[in-house]
N, C-alpha and C positions, 0 to 999 in steps of 0.2 A: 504494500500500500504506500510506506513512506519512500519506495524507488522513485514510483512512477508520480507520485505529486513532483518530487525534486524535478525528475523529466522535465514533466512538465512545464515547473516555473523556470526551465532553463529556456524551453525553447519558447516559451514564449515572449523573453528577453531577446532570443535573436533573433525573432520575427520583427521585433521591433527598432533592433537595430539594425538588420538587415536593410538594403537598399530595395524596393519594394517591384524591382524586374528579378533579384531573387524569388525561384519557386521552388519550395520545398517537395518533395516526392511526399506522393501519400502518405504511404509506412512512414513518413515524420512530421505530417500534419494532423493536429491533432485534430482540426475540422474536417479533416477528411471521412467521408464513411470506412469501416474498416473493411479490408479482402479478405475474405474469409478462407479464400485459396492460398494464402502465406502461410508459414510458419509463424508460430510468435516471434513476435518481437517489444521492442521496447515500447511502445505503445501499447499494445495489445490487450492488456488488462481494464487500461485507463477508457480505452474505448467500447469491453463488453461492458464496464459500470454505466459510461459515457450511459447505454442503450436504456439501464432503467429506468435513468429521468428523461430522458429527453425523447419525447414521442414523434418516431419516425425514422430515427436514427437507425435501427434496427434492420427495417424495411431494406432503408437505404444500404447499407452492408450487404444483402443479400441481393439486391437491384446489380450495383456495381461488382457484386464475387460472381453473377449467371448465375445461380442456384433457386431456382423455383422455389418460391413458400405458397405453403395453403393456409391462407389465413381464415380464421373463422370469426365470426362473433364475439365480441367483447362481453364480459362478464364482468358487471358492476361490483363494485367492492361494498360488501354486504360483512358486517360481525369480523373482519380481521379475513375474509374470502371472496377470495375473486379471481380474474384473469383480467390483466389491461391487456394483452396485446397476443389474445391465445393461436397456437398455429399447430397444423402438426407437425411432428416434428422430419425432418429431412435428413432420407438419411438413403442409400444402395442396399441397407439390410437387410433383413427380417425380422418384424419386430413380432414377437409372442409375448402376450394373449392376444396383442393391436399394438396399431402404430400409436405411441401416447400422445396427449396432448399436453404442451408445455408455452410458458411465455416464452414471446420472442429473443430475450437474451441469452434466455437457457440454451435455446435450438443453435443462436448462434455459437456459446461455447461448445455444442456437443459439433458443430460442424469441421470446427478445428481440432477438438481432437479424436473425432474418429478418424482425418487422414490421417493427423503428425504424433497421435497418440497410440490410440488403438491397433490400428491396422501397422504401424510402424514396429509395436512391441511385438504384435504376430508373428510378422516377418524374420524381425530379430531370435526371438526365442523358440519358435515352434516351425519356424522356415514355410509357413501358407498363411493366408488371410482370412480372414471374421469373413464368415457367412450373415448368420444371425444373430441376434439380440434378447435376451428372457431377462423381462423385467417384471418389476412388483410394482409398479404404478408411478403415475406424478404427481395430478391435481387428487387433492386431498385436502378438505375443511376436517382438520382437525389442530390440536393442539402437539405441542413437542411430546412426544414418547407416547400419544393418544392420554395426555392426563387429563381429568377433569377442568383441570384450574390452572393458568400458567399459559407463558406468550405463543401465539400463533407459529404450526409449524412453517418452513419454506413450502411445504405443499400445499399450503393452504391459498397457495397465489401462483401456482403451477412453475416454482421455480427449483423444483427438485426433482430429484430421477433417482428412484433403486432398480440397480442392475443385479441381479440373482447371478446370470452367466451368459454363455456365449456359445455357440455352434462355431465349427471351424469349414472350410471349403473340403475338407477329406470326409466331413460327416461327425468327425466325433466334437463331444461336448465338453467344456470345463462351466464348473458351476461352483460357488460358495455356498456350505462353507468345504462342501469335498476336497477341493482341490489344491486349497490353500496352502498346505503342509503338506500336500502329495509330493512324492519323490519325480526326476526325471523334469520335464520342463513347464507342466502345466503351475506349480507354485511361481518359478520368478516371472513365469507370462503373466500370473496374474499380479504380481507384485509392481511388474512393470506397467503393466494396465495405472491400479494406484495412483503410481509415482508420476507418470505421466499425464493422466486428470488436474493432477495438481497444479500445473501450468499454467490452466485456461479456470478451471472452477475457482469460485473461491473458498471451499468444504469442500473435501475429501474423506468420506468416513468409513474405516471397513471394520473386516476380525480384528483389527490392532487396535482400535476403539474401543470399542465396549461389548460387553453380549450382545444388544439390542441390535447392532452390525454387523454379527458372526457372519451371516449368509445372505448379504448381500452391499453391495457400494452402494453408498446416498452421495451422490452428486448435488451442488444447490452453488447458484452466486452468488451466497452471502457474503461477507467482507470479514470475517472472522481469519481467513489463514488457516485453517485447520487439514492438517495432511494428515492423517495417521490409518 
């Protein structure tokens, strides 16, 4: 968080100082929409935040990356639940039980890292690519851990994703919390998975969490930092 503000107030000290037939490249204008076809970079965090507040921003990322969005109907913010900017989400997978539906921020962090995350650690560790996707849901009007009483979860505004597991291109499956601790390479694929999330989300929470995580990732762009 405190990188990419410094970034920030750097450059836009030399936007200012700059002579004003200076143009800065996308990737280092902070007004720019983000490419959702790059790798992160320095910008990249500042920009999927950028998408919370600023209605449209989002859109526009996915306009300028080519990537088709299906956007749906807005969902007024009712008791701490809603969706400002619901889409499904965009993806070459398979998504099981359905394709989810998630706010536009969220779709735009999973976009970066299913190429430069997901499918990257596959390659790496298990030498084939992600077919599919088994997930436990996104939008969800409830509270954190489902308590009674206490602050609204990130599902509750469709900005979280649990990932259970994954199908590979040869057919076979990895899934948590199976595989976690399994010998051979489906543990540091999925560890690498993890580590990788971490990047683009801002919560990463799996079995190195807590119970309530054993067996499955919660992805969310909340601003906490949270990897584990």
């Amino acid at each position: 968080m405190r990188r990419w503000l410094l970034l920030l107030t750097l450059l836009v000290l030399l936007l200012l100082l700059l002579p004003r037939a200076v143009v800065l490249p996308p990737e280092l204008n902070p007004s720019a929409p983000l490419d959702l076809r790059n790798a992160p970079g320095l910008l990249t965090g500042y920009k999927l935040s950028r998408m919370a507040r600023d209605p449209g921003f989002c859109e526009a990322s996915f306009a300028v990356s080519g990537i088709p969005l299906h956007r749906l109907p807005p969902q007024p913010l009712r008791d701490g639940c809603g969706i400002a900017e619901p889409v499904r989400l965009p993806s070459s997978l398979r998504f099981s039980p359905s394709i989810p539906v998630v706010n536009c921020p969220l779709a735009a962090a999973w976009a970066i890292f299913e190429r430069d995350g997901l499918q990257q650690a596959a390659e790496r560790t298990l030498g084939q690519r992600v077919t599919g996707v088994h997930h436990l849901g996104a939008y969800n009007c409830r509270n954190i851990y489902h308590q009674q009483h206490g602050r609204r979860s990130r599902h509750a505004t469709a900005d979280a994703l649990d990932i259970a597991g994954f199908t590979l291109a040869d057919g076979r499956s990895i899934a948590l919390p199976r595989d976690w601790n399994a010998p051979g390479s489906a543990g540091p694929f999925l560890r690498a998975v993890r580590d990788s999330a971490c990047r683009v989300f801002g919560a990463v929470l799996g079995p190195d969490y807590n119970a309530a995580h054993r067996d499955h990732f919660h992805l969310d762009r909340g601003g906490w930092g949270t990897c584990r």
